[in-house]
N, C-alpha and C positions, 0 to 999 in steps of 0.2 A: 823150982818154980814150975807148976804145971801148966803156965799160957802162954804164949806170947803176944806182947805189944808190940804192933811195927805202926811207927804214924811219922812216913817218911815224904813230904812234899817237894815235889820235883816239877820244875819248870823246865818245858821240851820244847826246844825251837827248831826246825827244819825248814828248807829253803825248797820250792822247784827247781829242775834241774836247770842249771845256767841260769837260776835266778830267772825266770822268764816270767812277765806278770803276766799270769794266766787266773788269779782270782780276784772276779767282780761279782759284785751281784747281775743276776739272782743267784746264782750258785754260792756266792759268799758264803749267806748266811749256813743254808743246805748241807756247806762242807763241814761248817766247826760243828755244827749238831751231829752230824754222822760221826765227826773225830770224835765228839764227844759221847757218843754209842758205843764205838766200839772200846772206848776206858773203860765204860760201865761196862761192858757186858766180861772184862779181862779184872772185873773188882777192881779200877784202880779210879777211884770216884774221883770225875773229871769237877774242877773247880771254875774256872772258866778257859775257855777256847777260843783265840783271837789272830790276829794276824794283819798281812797288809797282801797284796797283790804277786809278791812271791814268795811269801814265805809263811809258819803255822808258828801261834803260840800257843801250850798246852800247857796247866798248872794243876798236878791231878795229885793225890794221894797215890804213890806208889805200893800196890798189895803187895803181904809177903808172900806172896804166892806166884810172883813172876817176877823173873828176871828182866830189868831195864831194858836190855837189847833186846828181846821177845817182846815185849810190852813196844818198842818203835818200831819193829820189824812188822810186828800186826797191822799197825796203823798207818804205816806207810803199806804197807802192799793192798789192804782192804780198800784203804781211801783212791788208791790208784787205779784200782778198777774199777770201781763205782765211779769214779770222775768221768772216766773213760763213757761211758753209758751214758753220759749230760749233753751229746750232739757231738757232730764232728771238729767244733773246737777244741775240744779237747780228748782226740784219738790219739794226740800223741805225749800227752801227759805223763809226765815221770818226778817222780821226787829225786834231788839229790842223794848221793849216795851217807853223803856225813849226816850228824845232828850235832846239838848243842844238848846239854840236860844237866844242870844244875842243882843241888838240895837248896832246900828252903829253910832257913829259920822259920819256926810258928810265928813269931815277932813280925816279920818283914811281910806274912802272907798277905796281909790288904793294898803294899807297896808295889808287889806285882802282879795282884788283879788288877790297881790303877792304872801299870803301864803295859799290860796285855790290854785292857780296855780302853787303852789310848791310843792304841798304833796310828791311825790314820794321824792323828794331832803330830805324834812323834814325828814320824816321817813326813810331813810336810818341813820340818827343819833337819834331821840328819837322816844318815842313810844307814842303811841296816848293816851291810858288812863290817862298818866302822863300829858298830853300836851290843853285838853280842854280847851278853851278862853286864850291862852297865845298864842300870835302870835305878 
């Protein structure tokens, strides 16, 4: 076989450190679009980017051109410093050191774009450390 097809969809969850809620808007929005920059610019075409106040959901076509842990390692370290530059609230911004990252059946992909695009709803009834891959 001369090509390959890789068409592997990964859902990426990471927390700030101590869970600290440190994302509101305006920055909210600001943050998943940049997380969502830096998937596109690492070819892993971001699906959607979502979250709640301490924590990122990330649902991207994983390229085969980079390995998972380079693919969160980028994201986490880019996004940490660019946060860092949004005012003194957030000088001491750090992400957790774990992540969550999950494959996606193609089947279930609109099941959690609805529950990455639902976090606020979600978490007004449960809370997140109880709730990793149950969606």
């Amino acid at each position: 076989m001369g090509q390959s097809l890789v068409k592997n969809y990964i859902h990426i969850v990471f927390s700030t450190k101590h869970r600290k809620q440190l994302i509101y808007p305006p920055v909210e929005a600001e943050l998943h679009s940049y997380l969502g920059g830096i998937c596109k610019t690492l070819a892993c075409q971001p699906i959607i980017v979502g979250g709640y106040t301490d924590h990122i959901h990330i649902l991207c076509m994983l390229s085969k051109k980079i390995a998972l842990m380079k693919l969160i390692e980028e994201i986490k370290s880019h996004s940490s410093k660019w946060i860092k530059t949004k005012g003194s609230g957030y000088e001491n911004f750090y992400w957790q050191d774990g992540y969550g990252a999950f494959s996606v059946n193609p089947f279930d992909v609109d099941r959690v774009i609805n529950y990455i695009g639902t976090q606020k709803e979600h978490h007004r009834k449960k809370h997140f450390r109880m709730n990793i891959g149950h969606f």
